[in-house]
N, C-alpha and C positions, 0 to 999 in steps of 0.2 A: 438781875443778871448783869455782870460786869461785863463792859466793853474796850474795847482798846479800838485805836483809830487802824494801825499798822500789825495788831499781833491775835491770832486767833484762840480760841482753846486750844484746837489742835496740837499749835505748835508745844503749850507748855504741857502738853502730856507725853511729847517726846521726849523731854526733858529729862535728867537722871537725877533721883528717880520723877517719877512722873507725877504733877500735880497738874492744877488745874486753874485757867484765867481768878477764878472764884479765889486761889488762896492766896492772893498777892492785891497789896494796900494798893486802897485805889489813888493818892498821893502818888506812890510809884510809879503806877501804870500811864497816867499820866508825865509824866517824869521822861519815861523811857519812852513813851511816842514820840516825845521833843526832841527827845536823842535820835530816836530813828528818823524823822523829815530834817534836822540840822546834818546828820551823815550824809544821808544822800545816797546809801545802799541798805541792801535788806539785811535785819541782824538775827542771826539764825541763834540760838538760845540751847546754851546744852546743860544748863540747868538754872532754877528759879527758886519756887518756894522747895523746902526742904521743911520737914516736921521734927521738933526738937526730939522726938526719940530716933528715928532715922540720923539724924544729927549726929548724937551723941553714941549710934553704933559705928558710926566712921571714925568714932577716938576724938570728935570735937565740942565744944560746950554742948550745944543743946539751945545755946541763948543766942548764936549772930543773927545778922540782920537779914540770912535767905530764912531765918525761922518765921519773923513777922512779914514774910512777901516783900521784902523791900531789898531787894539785891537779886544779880541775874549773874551766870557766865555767859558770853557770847563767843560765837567760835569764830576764831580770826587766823586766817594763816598767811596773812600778806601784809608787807609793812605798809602798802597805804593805805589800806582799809584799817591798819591800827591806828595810825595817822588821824583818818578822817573820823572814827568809834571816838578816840581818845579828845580830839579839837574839839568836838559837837557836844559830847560832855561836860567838858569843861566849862563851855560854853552857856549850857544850860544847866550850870551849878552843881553836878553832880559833886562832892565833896570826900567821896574814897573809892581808888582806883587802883583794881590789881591789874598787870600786866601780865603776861604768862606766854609763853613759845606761841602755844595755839589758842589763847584766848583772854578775854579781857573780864577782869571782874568790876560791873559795877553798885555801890550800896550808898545809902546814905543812914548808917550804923549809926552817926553819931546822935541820933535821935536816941539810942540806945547808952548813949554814954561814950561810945568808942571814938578815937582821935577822930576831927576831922580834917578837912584839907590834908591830905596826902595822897601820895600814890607809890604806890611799891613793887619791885618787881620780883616775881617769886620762879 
């Protein structure tokens, strides 16, 4: 059974759609407890793993990096909490970074091939 220091099953079955601690690399999971103790507030997750045919009925590959559990959204709707998500990433290497109104995406794709060092804002 997979553990996280700061994130429950719970939370990633609320998630859209809903999976579970179990389908996200344990690399990540680690990854993202660092990010959550370096922010310094709770990161509420409104989605995570994603299953390549789920994927690909939303009109997208089927292959990013929420299909192998290594990528999350986090719901943010205040600039210092983008601030402090976005510093503590950085911080702890994280290597691709969406921005978005209400939330931040983050992955480390490039394990997959996909650019890394960036951040984009969509």
């Amino acid at each position: 059974m997979k553990t996280a220091r700061y994130f429950k099953d719970a939370e990633f079955r609320k998630c859209t759609p809903p999976c579970s601690i179990e389908d996200m690399n344990d690399d990540f999971l680690f990854l993202l407890d660092m990010v959550r103790k370096e922010a310094g507030i709770p990161l509420v997750l409104n989605s995570a793993y994603r299953s390549p045919e789920w994927d690909r009925k939303q009109g997208r590959s089927g292959t990013g990096a929420h299909t192998l559990g290594m990528a999350v959204d986090i719901r943010c709707n205040s600039d210092s909490n983008r601030y402090k998500i976005i510093a503590a990433a950085i911080k702890c290497k994280v290597n691709r970074i969406g921005v978005y109104k209400s939330w931040i995406h983050l992955d480390m794709g490039d394990m997959q091939g996909l650019t890394p060092n960036v951040i984009w804002y969509g």
